[in-house]
N, CA, C and O atoms as a Tripos MOL2 file, in Angstrom:
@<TRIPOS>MOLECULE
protein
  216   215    54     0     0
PROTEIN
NO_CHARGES

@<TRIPOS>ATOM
      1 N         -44.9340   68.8740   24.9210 N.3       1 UNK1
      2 CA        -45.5570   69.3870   26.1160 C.3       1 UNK1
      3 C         -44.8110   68.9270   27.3730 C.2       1 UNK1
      4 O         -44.4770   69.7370   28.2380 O.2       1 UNK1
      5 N         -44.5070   67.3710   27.4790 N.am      2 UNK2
      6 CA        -43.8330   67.3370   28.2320 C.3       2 UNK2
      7 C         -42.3500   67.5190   28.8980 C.2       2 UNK2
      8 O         -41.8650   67.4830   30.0280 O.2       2 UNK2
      9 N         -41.9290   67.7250   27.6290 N.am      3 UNK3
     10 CA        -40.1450   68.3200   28.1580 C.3       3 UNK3
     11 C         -39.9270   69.7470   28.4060 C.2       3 UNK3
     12 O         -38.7870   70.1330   28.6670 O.2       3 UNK3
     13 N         -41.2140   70.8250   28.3330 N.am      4 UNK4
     14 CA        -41.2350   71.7900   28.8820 C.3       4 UNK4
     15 C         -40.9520   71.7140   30.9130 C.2       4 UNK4
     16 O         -40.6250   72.5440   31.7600 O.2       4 UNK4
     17 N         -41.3040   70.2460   30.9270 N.am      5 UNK5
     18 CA        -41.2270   70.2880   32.5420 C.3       5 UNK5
     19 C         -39.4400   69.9510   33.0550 C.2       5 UNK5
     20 O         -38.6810   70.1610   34.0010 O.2       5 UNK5
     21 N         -39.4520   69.5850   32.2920 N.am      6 UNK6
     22 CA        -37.1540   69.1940   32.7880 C.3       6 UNK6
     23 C         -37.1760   70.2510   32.8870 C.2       6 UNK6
     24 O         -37.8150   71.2050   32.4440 O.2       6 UNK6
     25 N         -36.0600   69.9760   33.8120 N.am      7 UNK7
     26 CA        -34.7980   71.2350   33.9380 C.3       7 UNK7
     27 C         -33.8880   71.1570   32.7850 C.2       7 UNK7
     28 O         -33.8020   70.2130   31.9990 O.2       7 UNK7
     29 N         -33.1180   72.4200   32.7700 N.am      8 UNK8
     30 CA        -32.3250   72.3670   31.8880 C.3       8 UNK8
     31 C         -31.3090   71.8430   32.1090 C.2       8 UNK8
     32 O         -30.7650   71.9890   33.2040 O.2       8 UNK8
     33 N         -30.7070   70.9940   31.0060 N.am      9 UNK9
     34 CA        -29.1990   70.6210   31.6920 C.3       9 UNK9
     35 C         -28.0100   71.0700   32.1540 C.2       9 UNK9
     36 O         -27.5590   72.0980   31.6480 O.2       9 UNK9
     37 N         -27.1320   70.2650   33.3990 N.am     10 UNK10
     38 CA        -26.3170   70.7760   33.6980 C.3      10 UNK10
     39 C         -24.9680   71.3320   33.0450 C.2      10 UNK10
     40 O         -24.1980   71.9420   33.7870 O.2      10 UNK10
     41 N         -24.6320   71.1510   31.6670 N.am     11 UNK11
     42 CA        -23.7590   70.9210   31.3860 C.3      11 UNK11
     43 C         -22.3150   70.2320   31.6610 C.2      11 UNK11
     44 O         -22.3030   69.4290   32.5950 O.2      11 UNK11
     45 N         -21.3670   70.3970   31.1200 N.am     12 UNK12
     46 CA        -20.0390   70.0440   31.5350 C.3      12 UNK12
     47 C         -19.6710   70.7290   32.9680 C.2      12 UNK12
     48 O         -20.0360   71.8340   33.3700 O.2      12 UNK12
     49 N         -19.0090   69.9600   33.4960 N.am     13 UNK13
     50 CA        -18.6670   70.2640   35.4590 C.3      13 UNK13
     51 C         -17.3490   71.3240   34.7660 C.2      13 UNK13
     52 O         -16.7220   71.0350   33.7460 O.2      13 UNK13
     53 N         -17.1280   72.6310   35.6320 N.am     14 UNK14
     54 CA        -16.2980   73.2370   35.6830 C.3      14 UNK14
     55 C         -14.7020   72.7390   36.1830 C.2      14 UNK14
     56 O         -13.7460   73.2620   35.6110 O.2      14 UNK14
     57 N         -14.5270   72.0000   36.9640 N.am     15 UNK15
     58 CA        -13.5780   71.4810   37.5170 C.3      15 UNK15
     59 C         -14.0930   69.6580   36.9750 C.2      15 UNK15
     60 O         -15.1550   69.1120   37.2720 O.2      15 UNK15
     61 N         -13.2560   69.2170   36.3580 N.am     16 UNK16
     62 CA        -13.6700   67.8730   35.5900 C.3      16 UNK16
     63 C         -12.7380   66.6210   36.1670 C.2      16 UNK16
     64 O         -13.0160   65.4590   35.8720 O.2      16 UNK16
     65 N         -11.8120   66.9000   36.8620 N.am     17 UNK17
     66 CA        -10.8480   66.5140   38.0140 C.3      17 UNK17
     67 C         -11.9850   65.3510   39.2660 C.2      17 UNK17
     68 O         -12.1650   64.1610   39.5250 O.2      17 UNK17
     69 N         -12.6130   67.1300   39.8120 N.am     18 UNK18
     70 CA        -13.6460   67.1400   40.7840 C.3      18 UNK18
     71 C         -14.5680   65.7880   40.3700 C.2      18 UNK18
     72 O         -14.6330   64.7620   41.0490 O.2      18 UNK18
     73 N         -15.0080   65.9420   39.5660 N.am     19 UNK19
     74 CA        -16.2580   65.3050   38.8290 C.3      19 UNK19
     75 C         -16.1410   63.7530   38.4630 C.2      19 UNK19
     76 O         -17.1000   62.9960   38.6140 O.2      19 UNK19
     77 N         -14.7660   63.2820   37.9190 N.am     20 UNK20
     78 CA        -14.4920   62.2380   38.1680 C.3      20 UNK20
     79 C         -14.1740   61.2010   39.2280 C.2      20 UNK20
     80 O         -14.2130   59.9710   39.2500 O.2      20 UNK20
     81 N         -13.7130   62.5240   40.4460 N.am     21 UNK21
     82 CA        -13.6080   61.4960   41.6860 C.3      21 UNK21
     83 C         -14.7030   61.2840   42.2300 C.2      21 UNK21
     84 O         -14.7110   60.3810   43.0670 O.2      21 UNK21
     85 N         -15.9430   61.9940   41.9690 N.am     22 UNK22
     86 CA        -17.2580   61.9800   42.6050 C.3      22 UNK22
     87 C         -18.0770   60.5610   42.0690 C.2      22 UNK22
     88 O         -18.8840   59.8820   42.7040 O.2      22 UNK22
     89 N         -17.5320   60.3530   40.5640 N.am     23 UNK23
     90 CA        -17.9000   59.6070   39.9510 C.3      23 UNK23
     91 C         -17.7570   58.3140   40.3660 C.2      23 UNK23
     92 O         -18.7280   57.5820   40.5630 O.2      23 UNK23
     93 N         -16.4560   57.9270   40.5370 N.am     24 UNK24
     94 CA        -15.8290   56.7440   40.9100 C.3      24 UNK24
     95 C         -15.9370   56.7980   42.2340 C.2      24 UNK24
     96 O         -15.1380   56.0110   42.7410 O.2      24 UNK24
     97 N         -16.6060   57.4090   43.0650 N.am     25 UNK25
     98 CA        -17.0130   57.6170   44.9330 C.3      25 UNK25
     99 C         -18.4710   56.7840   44.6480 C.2      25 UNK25
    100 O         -18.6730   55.9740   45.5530 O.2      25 UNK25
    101 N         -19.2200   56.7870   43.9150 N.am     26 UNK26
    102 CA        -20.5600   56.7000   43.3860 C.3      26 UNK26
    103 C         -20.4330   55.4990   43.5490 C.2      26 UNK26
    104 O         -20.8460   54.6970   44.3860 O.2      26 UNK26
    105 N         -19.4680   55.4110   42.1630 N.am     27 UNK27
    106 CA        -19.3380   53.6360   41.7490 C.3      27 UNK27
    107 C         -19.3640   52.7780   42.6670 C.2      27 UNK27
    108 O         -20.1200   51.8070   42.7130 O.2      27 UNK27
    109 N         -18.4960   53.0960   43.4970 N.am     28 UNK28
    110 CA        -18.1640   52.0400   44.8230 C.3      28 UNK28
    111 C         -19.2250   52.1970   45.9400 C.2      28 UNK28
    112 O         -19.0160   51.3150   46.7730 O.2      28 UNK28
    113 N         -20.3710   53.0340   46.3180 N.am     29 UNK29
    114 CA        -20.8760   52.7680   46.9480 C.3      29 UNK29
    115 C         -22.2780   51.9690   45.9170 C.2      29 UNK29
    116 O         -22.8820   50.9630   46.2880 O.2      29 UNK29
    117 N         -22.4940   52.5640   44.8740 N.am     30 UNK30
    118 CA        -23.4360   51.7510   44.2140 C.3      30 UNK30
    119 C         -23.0890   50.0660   43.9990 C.2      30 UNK30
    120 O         -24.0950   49.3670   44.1090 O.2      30 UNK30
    121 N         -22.2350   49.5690   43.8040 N.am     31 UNK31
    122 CA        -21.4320   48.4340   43.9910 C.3      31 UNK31
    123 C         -21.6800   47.9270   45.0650 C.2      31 UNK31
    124 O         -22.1650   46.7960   45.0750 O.2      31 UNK31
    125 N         -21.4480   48.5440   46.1540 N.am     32 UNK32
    126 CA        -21.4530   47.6510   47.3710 C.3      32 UNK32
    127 C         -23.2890   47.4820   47.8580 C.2      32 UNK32
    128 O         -23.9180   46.5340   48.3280 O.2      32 UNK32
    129 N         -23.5550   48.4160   47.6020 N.am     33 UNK33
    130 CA        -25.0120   48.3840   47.7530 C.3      33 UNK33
    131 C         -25.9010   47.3100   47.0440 C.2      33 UNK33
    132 O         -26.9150   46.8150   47.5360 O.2      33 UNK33
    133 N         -25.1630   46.9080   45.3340 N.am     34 UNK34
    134 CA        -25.6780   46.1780   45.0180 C.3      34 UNK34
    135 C         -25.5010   44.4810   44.9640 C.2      34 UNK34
    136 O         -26.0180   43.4370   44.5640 O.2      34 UNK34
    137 N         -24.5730   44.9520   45.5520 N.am     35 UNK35
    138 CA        -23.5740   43.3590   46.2930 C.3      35 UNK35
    139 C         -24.2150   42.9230   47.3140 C.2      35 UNK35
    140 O         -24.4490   41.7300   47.5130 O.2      35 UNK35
    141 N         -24.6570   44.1430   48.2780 N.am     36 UNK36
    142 CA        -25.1250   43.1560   49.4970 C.3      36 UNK36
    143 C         -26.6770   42.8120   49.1800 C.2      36 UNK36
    144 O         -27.3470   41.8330   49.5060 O.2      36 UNK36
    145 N         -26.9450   43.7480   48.5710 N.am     37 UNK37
    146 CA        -28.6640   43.3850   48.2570 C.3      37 UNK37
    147 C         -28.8460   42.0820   47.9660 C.2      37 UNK37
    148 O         -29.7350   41.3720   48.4340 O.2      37 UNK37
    149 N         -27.9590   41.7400   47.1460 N.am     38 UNK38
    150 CA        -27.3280   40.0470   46.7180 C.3      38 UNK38
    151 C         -26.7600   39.0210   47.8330 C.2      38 UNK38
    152 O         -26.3960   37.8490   47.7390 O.2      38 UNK38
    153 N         -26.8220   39.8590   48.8550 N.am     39 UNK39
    154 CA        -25.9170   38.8370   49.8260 C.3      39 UNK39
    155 C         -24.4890   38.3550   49.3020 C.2      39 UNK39
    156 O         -24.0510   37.2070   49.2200 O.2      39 UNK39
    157 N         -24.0930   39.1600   49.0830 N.am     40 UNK40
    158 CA        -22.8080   38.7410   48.9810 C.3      40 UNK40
    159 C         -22.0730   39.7610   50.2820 C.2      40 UNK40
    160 O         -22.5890   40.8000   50.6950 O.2      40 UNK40
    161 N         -20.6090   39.1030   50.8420 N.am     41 UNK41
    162 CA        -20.2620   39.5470   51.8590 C.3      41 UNK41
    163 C         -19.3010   40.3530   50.7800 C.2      41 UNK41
    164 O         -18.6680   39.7220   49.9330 O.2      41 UNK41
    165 N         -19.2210   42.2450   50.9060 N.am     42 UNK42
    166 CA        -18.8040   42.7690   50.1020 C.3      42 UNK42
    167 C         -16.9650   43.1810   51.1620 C.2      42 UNK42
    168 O         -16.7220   43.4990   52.3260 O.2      42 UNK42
    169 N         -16.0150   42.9000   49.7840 N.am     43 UNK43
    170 CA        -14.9240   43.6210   50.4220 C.3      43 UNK43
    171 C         -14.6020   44.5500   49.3220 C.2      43 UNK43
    172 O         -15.2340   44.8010   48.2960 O.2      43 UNK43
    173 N         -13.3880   45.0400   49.7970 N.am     44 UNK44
    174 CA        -12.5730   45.8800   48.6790 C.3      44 UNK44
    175 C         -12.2330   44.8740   47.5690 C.2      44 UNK44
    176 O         -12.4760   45.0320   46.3730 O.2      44 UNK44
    177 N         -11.7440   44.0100   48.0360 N.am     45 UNK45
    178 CA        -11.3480   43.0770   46.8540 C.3      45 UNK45
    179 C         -12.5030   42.7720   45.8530 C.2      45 UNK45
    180 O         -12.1990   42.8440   44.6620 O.2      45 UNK45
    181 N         -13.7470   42.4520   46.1590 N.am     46 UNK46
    182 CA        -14.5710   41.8090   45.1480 C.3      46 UNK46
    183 C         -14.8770   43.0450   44.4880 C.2      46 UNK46
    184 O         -14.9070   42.8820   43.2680 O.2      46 UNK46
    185 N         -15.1650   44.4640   44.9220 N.am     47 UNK47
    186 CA        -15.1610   45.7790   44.0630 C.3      47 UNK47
    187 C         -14.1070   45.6490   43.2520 C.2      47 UNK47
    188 O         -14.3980   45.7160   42.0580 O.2      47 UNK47
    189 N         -13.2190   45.5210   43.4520 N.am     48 UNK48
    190 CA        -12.2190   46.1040   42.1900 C.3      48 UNK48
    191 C         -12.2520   44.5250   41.4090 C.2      48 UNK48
    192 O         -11.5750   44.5630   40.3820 O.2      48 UNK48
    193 N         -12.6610   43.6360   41.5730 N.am     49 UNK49
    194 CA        -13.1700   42.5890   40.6160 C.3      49 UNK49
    195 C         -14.2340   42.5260   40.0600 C.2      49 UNK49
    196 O         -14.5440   41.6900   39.2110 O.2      49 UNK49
    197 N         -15.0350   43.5710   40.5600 N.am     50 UNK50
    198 CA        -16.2370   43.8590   39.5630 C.3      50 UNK50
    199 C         -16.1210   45.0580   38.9160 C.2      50 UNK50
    200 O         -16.8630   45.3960   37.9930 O.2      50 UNK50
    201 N         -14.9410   45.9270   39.4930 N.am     51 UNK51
    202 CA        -14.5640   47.0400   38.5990 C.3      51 UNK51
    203 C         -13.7860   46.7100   37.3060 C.2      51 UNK51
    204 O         -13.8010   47.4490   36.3220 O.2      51 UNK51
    205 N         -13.0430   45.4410   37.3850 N.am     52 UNK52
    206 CA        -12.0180   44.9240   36.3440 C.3      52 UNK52
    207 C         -12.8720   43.7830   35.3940 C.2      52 UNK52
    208 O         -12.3890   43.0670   34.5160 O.2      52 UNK52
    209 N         -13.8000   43.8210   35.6910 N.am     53 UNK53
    210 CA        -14.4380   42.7720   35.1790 C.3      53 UNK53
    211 C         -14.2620   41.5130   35.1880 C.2      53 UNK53
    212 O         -14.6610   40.7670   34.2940 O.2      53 UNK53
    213 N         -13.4680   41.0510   36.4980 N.am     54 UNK54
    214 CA        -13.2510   39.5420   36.4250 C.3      54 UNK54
    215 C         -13.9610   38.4890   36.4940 C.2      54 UNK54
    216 O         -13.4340   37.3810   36.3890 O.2      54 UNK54
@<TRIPOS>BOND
     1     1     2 1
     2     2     3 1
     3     3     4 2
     4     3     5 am
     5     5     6 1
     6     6     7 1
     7     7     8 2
     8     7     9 am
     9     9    10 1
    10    10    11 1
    11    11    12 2
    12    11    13 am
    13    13    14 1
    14    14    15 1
    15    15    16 2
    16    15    17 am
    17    17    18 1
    18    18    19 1
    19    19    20 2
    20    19    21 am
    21    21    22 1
    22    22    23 1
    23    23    24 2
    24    23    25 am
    25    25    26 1
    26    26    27 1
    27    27    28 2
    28    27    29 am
    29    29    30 1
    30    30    31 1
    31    31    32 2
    32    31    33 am
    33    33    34 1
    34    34    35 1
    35    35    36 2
    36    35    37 am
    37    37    38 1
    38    38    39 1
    39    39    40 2
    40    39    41 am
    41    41    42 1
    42    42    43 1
    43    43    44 2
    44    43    45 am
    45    45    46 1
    46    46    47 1
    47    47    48 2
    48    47    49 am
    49    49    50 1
    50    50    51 1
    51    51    52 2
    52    51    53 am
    53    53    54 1
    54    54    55 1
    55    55    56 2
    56    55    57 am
    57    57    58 1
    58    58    59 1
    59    59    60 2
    60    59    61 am
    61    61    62 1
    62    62    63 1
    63    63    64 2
    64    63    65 am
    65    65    66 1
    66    66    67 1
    67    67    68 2
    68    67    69 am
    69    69    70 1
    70    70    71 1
    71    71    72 2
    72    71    73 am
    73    73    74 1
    74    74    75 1
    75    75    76 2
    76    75    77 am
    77    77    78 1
    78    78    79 1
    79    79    80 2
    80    79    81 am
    81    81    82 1
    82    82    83 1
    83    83    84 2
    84    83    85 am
    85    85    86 1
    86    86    87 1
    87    87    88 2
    88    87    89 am
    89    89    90 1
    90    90    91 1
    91    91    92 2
    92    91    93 am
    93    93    94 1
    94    94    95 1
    95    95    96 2
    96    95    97 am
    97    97    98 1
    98    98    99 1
    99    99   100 2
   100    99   101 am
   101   101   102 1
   102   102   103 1
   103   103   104 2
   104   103   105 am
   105   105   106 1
   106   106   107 1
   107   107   108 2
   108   107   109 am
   109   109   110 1
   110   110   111 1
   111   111   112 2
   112   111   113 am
   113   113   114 1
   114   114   115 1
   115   115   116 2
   116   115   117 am
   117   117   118 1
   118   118   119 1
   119   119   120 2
   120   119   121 am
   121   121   122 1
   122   122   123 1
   123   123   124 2
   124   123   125 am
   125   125   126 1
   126   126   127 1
   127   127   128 2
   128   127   129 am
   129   129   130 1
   130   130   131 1
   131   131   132 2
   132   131   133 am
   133   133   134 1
   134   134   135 1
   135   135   136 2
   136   135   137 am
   137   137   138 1
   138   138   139 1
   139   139   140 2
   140   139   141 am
   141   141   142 1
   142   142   143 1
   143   143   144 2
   144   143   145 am
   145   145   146 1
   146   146   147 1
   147   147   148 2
   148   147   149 am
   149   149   150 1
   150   150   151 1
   151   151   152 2
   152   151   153 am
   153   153   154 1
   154   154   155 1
   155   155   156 2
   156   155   157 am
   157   157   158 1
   158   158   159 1
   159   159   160 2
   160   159   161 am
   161   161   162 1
   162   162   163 1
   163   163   164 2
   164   163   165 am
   165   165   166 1
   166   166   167 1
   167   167   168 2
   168   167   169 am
   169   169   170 1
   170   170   171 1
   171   171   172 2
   172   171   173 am
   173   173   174 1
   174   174   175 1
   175   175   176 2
   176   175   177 am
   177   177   178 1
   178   178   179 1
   179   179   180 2
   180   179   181 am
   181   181   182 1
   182   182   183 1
   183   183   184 2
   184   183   185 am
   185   185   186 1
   186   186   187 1
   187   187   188 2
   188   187   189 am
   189   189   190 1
   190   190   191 1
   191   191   192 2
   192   191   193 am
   193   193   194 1
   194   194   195 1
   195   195   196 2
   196   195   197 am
   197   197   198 1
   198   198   199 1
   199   199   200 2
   200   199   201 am
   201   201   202 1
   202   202   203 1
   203   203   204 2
   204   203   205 am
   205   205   206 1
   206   206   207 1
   207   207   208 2
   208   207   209 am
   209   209   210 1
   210   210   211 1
   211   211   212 2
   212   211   213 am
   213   213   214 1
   214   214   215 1
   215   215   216 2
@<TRIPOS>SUBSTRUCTURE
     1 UNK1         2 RESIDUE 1 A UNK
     2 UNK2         6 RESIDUE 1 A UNK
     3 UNK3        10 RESIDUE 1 A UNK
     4 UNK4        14 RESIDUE 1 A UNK
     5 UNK5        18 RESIDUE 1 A UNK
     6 UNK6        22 RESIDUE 1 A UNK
     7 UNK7        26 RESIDUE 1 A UNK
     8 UNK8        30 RESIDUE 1 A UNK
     9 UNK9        34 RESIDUE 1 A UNK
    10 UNK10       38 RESIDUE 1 A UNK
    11 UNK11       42 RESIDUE 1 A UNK
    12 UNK12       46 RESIDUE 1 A UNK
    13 UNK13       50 RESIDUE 1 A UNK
    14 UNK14       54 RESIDUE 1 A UNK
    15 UNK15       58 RESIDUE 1 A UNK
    16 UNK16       62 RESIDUE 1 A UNK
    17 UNK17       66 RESIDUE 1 A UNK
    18 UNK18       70 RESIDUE 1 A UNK
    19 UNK19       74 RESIDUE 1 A UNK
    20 UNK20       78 RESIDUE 1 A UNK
    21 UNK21       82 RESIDUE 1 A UNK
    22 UNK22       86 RESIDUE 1 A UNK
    23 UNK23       90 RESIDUE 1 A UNK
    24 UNK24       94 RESIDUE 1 A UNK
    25 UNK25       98 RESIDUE 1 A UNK
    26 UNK26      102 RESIDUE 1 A UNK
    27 UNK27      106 RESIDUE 1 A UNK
    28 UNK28      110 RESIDUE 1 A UNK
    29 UNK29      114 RESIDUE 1 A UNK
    30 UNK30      118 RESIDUE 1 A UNK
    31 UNK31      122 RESIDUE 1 A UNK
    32 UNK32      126 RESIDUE 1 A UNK
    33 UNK33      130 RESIDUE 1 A UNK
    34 UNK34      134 RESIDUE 1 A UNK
    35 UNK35      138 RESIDUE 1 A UNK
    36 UNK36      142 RESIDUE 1 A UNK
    37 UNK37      146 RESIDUE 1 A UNK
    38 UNK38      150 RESIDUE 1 A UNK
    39 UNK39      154 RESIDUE 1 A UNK
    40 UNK40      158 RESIDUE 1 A UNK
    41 UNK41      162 RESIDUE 1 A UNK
    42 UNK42      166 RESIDUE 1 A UNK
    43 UNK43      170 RESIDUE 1 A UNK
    44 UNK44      174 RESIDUE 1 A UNK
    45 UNK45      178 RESIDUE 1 A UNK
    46 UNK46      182 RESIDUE 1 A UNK
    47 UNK47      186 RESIDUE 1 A UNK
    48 UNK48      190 RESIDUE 1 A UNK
    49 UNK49      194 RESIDUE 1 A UNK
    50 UNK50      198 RESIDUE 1 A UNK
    51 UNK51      202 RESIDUE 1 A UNK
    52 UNK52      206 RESIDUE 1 A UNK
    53 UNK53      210 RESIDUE 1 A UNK
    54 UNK54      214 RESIDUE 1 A UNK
């Protein structure tokens, strides 16, 4: 009854190029967002150390 209410899915992105840079645009603002929520003073540098997993 209830999955009559979803939408249907979007499928695969036509341009998949597109879709990945949107992706990794995401990342980095979700990152920084969740950095400062933390108080941490966010730079470029500590993103790509939490992108690399250091």
């Amino acid at each position: 009854m209830v999955i009559s209410h979803f939408p249907e899915a979007l499928g695969i992105p036509q341009n998949q190029d597109k879709y990945v840079k949107q992706v990794g645009d995401m990342y980095v603002t979700d990152v920084y967002h969740s950095l400062s929520i933390e108080r941490y003073r966010v730079t470029v540098e500590l993103i790509e150390r939490v992108r690399s997993c250091e």
